[in-house]
BANU-258211 format. One line per 4 residues: for each residue x negated, y negated, z negated of C-alpha. Coordinates in Angstrom, 1 decimal. Each point is the difference from the previous one (the first is absolute). Example, Ala and Ser with C-alpha at 12.3 -4.5 7.8 and 13.67 -1.06 7.14 Angstrom:
-12.3 4.5 -7.8 | -1.4 -3.4 0.7
This chain:
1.4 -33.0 3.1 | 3.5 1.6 -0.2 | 2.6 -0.8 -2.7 | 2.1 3.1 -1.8
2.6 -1.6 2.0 | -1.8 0.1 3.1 | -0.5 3.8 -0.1 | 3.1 0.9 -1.2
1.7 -1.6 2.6 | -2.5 2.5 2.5 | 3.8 2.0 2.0 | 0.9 3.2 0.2
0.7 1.4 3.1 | 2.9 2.9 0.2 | -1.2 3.5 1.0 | 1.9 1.4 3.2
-0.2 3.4 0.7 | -1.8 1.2 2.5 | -1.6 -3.0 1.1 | -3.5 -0.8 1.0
-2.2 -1.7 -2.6 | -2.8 -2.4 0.7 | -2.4 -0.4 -2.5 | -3.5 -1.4 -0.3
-2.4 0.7 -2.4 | -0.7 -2.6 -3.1 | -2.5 -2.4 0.9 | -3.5 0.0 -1.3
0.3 -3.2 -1.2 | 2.7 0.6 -2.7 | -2.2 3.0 -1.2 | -2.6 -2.5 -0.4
2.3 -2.2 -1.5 | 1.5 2.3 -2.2 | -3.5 0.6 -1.9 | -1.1 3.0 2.5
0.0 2.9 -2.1 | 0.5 -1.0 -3.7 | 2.7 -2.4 0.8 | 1.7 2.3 2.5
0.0 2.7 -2.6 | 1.2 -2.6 -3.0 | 3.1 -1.0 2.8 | 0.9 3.6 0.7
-0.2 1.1 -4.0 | 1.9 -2.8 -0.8 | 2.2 1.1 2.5 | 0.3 3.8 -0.9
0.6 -1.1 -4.0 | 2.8 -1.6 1.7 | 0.9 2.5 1.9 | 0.2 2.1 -3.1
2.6 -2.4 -1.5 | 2.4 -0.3 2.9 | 3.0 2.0 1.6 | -2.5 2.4 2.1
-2.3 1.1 -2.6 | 1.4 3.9 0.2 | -1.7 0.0 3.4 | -3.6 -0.4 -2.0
-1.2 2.5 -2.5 | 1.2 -0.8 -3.5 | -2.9 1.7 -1.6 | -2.5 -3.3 -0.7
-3.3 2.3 1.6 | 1.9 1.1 2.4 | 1.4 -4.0 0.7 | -3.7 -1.2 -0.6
-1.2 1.7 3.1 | 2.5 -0.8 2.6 | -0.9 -3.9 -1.0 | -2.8 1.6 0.5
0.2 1.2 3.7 | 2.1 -2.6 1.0 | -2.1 -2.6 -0.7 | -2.8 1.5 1.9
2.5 0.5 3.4 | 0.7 -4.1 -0.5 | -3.6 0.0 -0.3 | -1.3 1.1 3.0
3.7 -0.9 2.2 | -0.8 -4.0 -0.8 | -3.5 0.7 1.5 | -1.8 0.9 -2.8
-2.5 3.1 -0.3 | 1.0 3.1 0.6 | 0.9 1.5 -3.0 | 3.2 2.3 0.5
-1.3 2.1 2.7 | 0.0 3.6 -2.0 | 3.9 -0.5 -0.8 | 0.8 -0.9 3.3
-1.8 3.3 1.5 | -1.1 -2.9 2.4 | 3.1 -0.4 1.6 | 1.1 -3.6 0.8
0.8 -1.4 -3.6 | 3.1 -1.9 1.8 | 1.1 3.4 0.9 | -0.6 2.0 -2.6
1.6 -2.3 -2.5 | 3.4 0.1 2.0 | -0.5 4.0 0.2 | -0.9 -0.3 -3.7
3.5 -1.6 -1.1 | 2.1 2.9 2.6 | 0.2 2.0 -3.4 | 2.2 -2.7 -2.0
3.6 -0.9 0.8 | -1.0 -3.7 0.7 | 2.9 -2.5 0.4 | 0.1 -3.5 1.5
0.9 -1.1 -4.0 | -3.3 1.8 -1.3 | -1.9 -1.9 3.0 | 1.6 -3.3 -1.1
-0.6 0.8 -3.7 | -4.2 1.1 0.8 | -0.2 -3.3 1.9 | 1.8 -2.0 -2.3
-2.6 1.2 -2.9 | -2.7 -0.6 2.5 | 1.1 -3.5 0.6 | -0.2 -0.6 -4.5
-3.1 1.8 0.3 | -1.4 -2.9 2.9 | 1.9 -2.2 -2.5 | -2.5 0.9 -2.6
-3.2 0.6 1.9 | -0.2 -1.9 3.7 | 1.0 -3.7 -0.8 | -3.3 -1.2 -0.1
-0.2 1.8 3.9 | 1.4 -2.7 3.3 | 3.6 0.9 0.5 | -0.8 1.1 3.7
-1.9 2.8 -1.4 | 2.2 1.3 -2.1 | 2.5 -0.1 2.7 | -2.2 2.1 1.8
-0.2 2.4 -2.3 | 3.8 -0.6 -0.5 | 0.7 0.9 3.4 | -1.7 3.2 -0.1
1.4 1.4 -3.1 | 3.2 -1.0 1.1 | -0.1 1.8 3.2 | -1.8 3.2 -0.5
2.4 0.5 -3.3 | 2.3 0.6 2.9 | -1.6 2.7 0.6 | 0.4 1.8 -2.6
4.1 -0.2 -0.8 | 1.0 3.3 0.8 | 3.8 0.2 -1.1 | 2.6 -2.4 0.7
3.2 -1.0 -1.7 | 2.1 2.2 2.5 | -1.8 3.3 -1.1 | -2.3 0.5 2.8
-3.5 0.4 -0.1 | -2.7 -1.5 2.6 | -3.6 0.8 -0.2 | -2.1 -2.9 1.6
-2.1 0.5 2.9 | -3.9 -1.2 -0.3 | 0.2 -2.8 2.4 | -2.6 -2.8 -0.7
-1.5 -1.2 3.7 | -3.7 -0.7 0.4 | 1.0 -3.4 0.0 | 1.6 -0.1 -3.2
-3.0 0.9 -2.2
């Protein structure tokens, strides 16, 4: 089982612009872990009430209805992207949920601190939820979140802007 020390040592990896992202897919076997559905959905609300508390919050809706439902949503997308059922196929207008998350995020000015600042609340929220989960999963899961958050920086610290490219291989699913 992992220690709080164990996952918040998981690294951080530096987004470069313009570079090719590899990613894989969560395993199954940390949404089993996890709880499946009830304990995926008590990580990610833990998460979000985080989230809510931290330096990225004016990216999420401030009105608590409003804030409810995208904990919501976004539990169902971590839902069904660790393997679980598919329950966020209406949002996605059945694109690739990989994809349409990153396309998702193009509207926000998203910088490599607010990507270091989502994961870092992520990692407290693993803190709180996953250490009863085998630290290999959770670097699993680690490793994709890590990654595909790459994805979604959009402007970097020398004022340009770069809008990710959908690139996840076959084999990287």
């Amino acid at each position: 089982m992992a220690t709080p020390r164990e996952i918040r040592a998981l690294k951080l990896t530096p987004v470069e612009k313009a570079k090719e992202v590899h990613f894989k897919n969560p395993p199954v076997a940390f949404y089993n872990a996890i709880g499946k559905e009830e304990g995926m959905q008590a990580l990610m609300y833990d998460f979000y009430d985080k989230i809510y508390e931290s330096n990225i919050a004016h990216f999420f809706p401030q009105d608590e209805a409003a804030f409810d439902e995208v904990k919501f949503k976004n539990s169902k997308f971590f839902i069904q992207i660790c393997g679980g059922p598919k329950v966020y196929g209406n949002e996605s207008e059945e694109m690739d949920l990989n994809e349409y998350m990153i396309r998702l995020h193009d509207d926000f000015s998203i910088t490599e601190k607010s990507r270091i600042e989502w994961l870092g609340t992520m990692r407290e929220a693993l803190v709180d939820k996953a250490q009863h989960i085998e630290l290999g999963l959770i670097k699993e899961f680690w490793e994709y979140l890590e990654n595909f958050s790459k994805l979604t920086v959009n402007t970097f610290d020398d004022g340009s802007t770069y809008y990710a490219a959908y690139t996840q291989a076959a084999e990287d699913k």
